[in-house]
C-alpha positions in Angstrom: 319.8 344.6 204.5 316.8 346.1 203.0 313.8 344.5 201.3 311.9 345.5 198.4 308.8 344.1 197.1 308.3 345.6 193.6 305.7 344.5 190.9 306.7 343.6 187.4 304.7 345.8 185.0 302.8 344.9 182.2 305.8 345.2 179.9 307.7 342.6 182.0 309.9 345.2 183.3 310.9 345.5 186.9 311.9 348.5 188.6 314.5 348.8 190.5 314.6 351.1 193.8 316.3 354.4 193.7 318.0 353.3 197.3 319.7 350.8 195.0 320.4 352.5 192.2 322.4 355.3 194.0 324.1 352.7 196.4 325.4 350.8 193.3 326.2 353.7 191.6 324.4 352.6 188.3 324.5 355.1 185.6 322.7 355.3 182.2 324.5 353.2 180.0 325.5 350.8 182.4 325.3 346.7 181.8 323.9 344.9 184.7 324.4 341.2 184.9 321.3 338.8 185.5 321.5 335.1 186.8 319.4 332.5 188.6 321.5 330.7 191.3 319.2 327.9 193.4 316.0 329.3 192.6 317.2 333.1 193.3 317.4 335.4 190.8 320.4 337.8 190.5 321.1 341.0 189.7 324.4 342.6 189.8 326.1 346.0 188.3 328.5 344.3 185.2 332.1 345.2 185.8 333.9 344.1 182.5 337.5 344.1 184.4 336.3 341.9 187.1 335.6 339.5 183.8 338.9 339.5 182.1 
């Protein structure tokens, strides 16, 4: 597993890592799902049929 330290800008927004982007295979458009779980926080590509 890699790390990556990243900065949050002064917007609040947080960049995520090409490496991570590609490995995903996130695409403009795409939803991805954010939650906290013990003190973590979480960040996940949204797949809508894993939902239903």
């Amino acid at each position: 597993m890699n790390t990556y330290i990243r900065k949050i800008d002064s917007a609040n927004r947080l960049k995520i890592p090409k490496e991570i982007i590609e490995f995903l295979a996130i695409r403009k458009g795409d939803s991805i799902e954010i939650f906290i779980e013990n003190k973590n926080l979480i960040l996940r590509k949204f797949n809508k049929e894993m939902r239903n």
